[in-house]
Every structure is written in C-alpha cells, then in structure tokens.
C-alpha positions in Angstrom: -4.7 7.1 -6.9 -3.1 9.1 -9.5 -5.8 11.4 -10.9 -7.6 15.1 -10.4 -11.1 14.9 -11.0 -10.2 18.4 -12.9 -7.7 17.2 -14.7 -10.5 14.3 -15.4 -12.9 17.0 -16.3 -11.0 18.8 -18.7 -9.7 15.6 -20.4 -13.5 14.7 -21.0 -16.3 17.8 -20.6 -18.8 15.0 -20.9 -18.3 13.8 -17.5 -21.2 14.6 -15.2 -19.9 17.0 -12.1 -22.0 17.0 -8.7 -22.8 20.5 -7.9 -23.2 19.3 -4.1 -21.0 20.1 -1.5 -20.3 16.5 0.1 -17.4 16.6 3.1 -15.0 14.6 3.0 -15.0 12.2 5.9 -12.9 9.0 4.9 -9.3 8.3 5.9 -9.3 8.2 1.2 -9.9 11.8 0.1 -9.4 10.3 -3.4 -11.3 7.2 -4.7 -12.6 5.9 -7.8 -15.1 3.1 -9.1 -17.6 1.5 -10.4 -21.3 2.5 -9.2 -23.9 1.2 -6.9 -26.8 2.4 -5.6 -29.1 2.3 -2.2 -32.3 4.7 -2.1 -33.4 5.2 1.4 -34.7 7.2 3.8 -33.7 7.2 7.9 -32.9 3.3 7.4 -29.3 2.3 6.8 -30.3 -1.8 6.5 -29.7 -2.0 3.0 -27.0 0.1 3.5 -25.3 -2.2 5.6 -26.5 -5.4 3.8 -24.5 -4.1 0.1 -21.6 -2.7 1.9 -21.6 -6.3 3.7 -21.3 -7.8 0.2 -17.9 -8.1 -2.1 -17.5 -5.0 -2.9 -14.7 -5.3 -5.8 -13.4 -1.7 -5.8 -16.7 -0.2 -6.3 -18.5 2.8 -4.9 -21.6 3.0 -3.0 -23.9 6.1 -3.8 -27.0 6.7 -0.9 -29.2 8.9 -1.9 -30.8 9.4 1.4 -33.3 12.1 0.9 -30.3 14.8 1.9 -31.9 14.0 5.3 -29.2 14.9 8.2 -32.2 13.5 10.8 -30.2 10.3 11.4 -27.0 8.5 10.3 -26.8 6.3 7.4 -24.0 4.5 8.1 -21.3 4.3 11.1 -18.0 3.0 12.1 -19.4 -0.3 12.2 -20.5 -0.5 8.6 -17.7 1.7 7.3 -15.2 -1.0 8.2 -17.3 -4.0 6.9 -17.1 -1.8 3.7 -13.2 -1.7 3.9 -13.1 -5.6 5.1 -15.0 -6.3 1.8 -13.7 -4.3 -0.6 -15.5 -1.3 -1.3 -13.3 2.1 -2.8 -15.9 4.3 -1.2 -19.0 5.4 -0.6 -20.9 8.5 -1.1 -23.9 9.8 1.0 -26.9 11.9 0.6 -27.5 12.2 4.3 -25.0 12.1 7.2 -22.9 9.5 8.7 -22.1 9.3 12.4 -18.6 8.2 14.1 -16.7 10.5 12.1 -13.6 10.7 14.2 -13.5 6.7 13.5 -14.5 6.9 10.1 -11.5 9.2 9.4 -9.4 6.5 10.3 -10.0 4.0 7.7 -8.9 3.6 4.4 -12.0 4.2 2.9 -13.6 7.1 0.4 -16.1 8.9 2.2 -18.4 11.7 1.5 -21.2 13.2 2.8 -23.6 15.9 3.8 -23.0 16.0 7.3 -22.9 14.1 10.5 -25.4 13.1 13.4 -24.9 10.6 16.3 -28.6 9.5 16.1 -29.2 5.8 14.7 -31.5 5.6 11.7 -34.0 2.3 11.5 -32.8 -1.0 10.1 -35.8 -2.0 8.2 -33.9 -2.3 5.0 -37.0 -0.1 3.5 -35.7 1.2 -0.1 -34.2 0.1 -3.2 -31.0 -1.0 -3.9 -29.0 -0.6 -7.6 -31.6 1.9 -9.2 -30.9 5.2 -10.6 -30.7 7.9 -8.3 -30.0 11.5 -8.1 -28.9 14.4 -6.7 -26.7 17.5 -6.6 -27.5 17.3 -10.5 -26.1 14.2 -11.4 -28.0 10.7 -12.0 -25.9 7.8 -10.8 -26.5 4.8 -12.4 -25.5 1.3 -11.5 -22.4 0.4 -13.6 -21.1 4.3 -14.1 -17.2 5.1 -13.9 -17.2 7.7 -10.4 -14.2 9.4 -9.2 -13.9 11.8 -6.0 -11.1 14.0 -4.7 -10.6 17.1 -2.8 -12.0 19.2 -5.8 -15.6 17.3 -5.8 -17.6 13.9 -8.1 -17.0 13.4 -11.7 -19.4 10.7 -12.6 -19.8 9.1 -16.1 -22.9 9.9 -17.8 
C-alpha cells in the first residue's frame, strides 16, 4: 500500500486520529479499508462469525472493553479473516497466537496479547458505532493504519 497515515493526515486535518497505542501484530503493518464493527466483551463468537464472512478488503474494528483478560481472536480466526478477504482488523483487547499471527498477511492491531480463550457465546453487537482511543468508528468509514498509528474518516 502506498500511503502514510501522516502524509494522510496532513493532506486532510479532518481525518479522525486514534490516540491509542495499538501494537502492531500482523504480518501487514500497513492496511486500509472500509469499516466494520463487533462490540464485545471476553467473547470472540461474533468475532469469528464476521471475520468468517466475505470480507471485501474491509477492516474489522473490536471494541472489546480494552479488556486484556482473554483473547479476542487467534490464529485460527486470523487466517479465516485472510481466506476471506479481510485488509485487517483492529482490536480493543488482546489477541493470542501472536508468533502465528505475525505470519499472515493480515493488518493487525491491538492492545496486547494473552493465551487465555475468551467465551464463544456470540454476546454483543455487530456493525454499531463504537469507540475508543477518541475516535468513533462507524460502519462504512474509510480506515487506514501504519507504523505511525489509525486515521479514520469522520
């Protein structure tokens, strides 16, 4: 991808910046898309249910709570994500199998990492606004991530 999200930023100041401090964990420090959204919190079932789906390019934002109690998604899902599709996906919580995860052409960010499962009741919402690090992703924004941080279209 040929873009800096500060060259992005100084093109158009109206671009929302997250103020978070998300690792990169994804074999694709640089991805850009269209936005979805999960909300959930310790259960990555809808999680893996959307990134199971035609993802066309797009980016998955989880807001989980900023929780680190409990991985929202793993290998597992991270390469149905790349099977399907999907640019990237952002998190709000931790992943787990990062070694993996670092393998795969897929955008990744996130908080932080734990090796504990989270449930699977597919408790939350899926393509709702959510926010965090002082941005509101909505379902249908422009996103782009690179080394620098999230510009995300307001």
């Amino acid at each position: 991808m040929d873009f800096t999200t500060c060259d992005l930023y100084d093109a158009d100041e109206s671009l929302q910046s997250v103020s978070l401090q998300l690792a990169n964990f994804g074999g694709r420090p640089r991805f850009a898309g269209t936005v979805r959204t999960v909300r959930c919190h310790r259960d990555n079932g809808l999680v893996k249910s959307v990134l199971n789906s035609p993802g066309d390019g797009a980016v998955l934002v989880v807001d989980g709570g900023g929780s680190l109690e409990s991985a929202l998604m793993g290998d597992l899902i991270a390469a149905a994500a790349v099977a399907n599709g999907w640019a990237g996906v952002v998190i709000h919580g931790a992943i787990r199998d990062r070694v993996a995860i670092a393998g795969l052409e897929l955008g990744v960010k996130a908080l932080g990492s734990n090796p504990r499962k989270s449930a699977k009741d597919s408790v939350g919402a899926v393509d709702v606004a959510v926010e965090f690090g002082g941005v509101v992703f909505r379902p249908g924004a422009s996103l782009w991530s690179d080394e620098d941080g999230i510009l995300v279209t307001a």
